[in-house]
C-alpha beads as a LAMMPS data file, in Angstrom:
LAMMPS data file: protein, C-alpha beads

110 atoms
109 bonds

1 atom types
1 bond types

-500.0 500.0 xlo xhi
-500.0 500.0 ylo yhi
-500.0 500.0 zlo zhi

Masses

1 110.0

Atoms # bond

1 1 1 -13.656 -3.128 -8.236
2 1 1 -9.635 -4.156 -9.126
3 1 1 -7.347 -2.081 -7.927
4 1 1 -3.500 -2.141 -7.300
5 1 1 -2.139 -3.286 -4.047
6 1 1 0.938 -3.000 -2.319
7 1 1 2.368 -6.498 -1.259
8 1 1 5.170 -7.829 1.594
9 1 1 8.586 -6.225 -0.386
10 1 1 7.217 -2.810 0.855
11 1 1 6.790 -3.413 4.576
12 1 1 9.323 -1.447 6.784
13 1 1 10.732 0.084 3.651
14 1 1 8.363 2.818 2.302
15 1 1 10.472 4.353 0.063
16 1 1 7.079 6.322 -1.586
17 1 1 8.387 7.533 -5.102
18 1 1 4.217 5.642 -5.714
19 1 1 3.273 8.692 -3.175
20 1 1 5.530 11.082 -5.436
21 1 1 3.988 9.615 -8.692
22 1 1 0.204 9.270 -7.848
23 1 1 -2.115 11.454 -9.145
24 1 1 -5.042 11.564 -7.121
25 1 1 -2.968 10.997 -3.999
26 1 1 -4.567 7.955 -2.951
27 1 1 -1.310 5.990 -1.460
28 1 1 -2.012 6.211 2.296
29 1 1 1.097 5.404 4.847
30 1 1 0.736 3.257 7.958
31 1 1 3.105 1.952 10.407
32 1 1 5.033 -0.377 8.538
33 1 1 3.324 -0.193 5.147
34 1 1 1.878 1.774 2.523
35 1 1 -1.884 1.149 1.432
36 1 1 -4.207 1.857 -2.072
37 1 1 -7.290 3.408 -1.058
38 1 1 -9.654 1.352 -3.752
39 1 1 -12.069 3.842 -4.029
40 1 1 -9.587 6.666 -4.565
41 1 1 -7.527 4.746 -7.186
42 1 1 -8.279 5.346 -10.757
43 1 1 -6.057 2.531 -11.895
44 1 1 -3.795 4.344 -13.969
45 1 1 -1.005 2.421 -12.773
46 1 1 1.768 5.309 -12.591
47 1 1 2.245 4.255 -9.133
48 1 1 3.334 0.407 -10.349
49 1 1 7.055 1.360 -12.446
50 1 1 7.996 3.742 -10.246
51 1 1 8.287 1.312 -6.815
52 1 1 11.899 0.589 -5.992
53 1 1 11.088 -2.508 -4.412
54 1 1 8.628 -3.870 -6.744
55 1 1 5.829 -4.131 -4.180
56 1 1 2.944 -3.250 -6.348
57 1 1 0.819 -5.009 -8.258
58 1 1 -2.268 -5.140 -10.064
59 1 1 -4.883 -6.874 -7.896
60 1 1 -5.503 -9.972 -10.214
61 1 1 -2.023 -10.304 -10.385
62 1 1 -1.040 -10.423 -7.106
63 1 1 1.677 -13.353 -6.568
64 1 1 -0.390 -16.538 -4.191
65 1 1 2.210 -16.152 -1.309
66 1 1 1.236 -11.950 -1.052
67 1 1 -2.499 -13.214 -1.452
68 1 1 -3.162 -11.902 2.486
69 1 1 -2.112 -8.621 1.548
70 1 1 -5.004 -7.656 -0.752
71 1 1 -7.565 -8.514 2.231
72 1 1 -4.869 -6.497 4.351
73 1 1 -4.866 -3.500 2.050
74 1 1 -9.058 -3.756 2.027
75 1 1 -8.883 -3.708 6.217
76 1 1 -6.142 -0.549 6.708
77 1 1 -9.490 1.319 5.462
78 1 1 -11.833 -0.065 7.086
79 1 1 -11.986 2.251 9.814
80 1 1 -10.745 5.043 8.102
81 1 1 -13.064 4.569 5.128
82 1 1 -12.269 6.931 1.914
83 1 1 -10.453 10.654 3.180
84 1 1 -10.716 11.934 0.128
85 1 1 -6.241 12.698 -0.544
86 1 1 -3.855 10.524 1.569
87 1 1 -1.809 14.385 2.510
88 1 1 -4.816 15.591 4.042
89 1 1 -4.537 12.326 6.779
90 1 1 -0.486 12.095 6.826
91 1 1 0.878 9.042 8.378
92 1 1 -0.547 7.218 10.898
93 1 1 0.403 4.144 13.548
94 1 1 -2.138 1.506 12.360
95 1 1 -1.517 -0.944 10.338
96 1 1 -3.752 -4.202 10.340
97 1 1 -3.429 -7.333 12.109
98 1 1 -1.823 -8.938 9.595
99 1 1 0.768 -6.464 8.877
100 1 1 1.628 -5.333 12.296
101 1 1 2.162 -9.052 13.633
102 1 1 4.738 -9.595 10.579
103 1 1 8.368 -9.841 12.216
104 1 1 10.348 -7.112 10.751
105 1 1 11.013 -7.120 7.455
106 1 1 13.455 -5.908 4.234
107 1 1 15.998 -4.079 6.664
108 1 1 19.626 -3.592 5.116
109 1 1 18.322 -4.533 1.754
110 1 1 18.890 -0.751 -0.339

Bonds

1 1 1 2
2 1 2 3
3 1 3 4
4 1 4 5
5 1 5 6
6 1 6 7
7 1 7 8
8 1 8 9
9 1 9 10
10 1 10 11
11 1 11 12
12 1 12 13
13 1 13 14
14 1 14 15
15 1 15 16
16 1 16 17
17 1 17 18
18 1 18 19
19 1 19 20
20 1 20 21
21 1 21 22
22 1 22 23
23 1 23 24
24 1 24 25
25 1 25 26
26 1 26 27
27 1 27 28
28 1 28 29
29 1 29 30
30 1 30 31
31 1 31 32
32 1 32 33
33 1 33 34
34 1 34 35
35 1 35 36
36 1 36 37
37 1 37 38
38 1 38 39
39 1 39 40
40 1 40 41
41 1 41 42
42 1 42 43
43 1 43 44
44 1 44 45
45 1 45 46
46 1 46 47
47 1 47 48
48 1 48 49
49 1 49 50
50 1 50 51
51 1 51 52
52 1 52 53
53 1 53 54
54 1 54 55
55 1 55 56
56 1 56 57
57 1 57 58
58 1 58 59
59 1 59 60
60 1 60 61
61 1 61 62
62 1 62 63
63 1 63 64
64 1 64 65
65 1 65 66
66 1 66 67
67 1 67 68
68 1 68 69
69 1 69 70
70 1 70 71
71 1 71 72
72 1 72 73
73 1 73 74
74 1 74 75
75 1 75 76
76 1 76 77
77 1 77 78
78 1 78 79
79 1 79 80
80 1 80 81
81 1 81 82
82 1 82 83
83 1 83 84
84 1 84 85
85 1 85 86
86 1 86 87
87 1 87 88
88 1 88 89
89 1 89 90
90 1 90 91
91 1 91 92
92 1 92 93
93 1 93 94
94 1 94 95
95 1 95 96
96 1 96 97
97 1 97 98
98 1 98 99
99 1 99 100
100 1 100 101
101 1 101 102
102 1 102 103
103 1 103 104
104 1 104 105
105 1 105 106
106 1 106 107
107 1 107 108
108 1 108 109
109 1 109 110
C-alpha cells in the first residue's frame, strides 16, 4: 500500500494545517513529528498543498536523503497499530528512534 509521508522539514515544527485539512483524521502527532497512519489514509492528498513547510510527500516520491523517514513513519505505528481517528489518541511523547535521536531541527525558520 502507497501512502503519503511526512519527511525531515516537519520535525520540531508541526504547524498541522494537514491535521486541519484531513478528512479521515489520520495525521497522528508525536514528539517532534507528525505521522500518516497508512491504513487510515485514503490517499486523497488534501493533506499534501496545504503543509507550510512542504514536508509531505507521496510515498514513491519521497526525495533519497528523507528515504529513512518512510520506514520511520511505518515504526511510529508499530506499537500503536491503527486507532481508528488521530483526535481520539491526541498527542503523544514517542517518536521513533530515528526521529527522536535527530538533533533539533527547523527552529527560527517561520
Amino acid at each position: 500500500m502507497v501512502t503519503y509521508i511526512i519527511a525531515e522539514p516537519c520535525v520540531d515544527v508541526m504547524d498541522k494545517a494537514c491535521v486541519e485539512e484531513c478528512p479521515v483524521d489520520c495525521i497522528y502527532e508525536g514528539g517532534r513529528s507528525l505521522y500518516i497512519q497508512p491504513d487510515e489514509c485514503v490517499d486523497c492528498g488534501a493533506c499534501e498543498p496545504v503543509c507550510p513547510v512542504e514536508a509531505i510527500f507521496y510515498e514513491d516520491d519521497v526525495p533519497d536523503e528523507w528515504e529513512p523517514y518512510v520506514s520511520a513513519n511505518a515504526d511510529f505505528f508499530d506499537d500503536l497499530g491503527s486507532p481508528g481517528g488521530a483526535s481520539k489518541v491526541g498527542k503523544t511523547d514517542y517518536d521513533p528512534p530515528f526521529i527522536k535521536e535527530l538533533p533539533p531541527m527547523n527552529e527560527g525558520e517561520d
